[in-house]
N, C-alpha and C positions, 0 to 999 in steps of 0.2 A: 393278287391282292390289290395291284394298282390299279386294276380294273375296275375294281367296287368298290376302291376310293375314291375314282375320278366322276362315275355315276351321276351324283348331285352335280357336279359343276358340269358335265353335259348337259345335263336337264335345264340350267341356268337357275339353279337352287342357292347356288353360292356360289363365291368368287374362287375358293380354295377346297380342295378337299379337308383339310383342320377347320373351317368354320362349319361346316354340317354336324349338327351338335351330336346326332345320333351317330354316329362315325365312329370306329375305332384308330380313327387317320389322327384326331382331336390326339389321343393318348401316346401314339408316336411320334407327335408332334412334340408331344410336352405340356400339353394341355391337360384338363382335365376334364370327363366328360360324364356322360350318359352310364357306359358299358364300361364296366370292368375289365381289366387285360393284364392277365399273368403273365409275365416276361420270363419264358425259362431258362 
C-alpha cells in the first residue's frame, strides 16, 4: 500500500502522499478526501 501512496510523489505530483487528493493516503492521514474508506 505504501507503494501506491508514494506514486504521485514519485511522479512529482505532490510533496506528500496525503496531498494527492484522489488518494486513500489523504483519509489515513486524517484528512478527508475523494474515496471513501471503511476502517474495519
Amino acid at each position: 500500500m505504501k507503494y501506491i501512496h508514494e506514486n504521485p510523489v514519485r511522479a512529482g505530483i505532490v510533496g506528500k502522499p496525503e496531498d494527492y487528493m484522489c488518494s486513500r493516503a489523504r483519509n489515513y492521514a486524517g484528512f478527508e478526501g475523494f474515496i471513501a474508506v471503511d476502517y474495519w
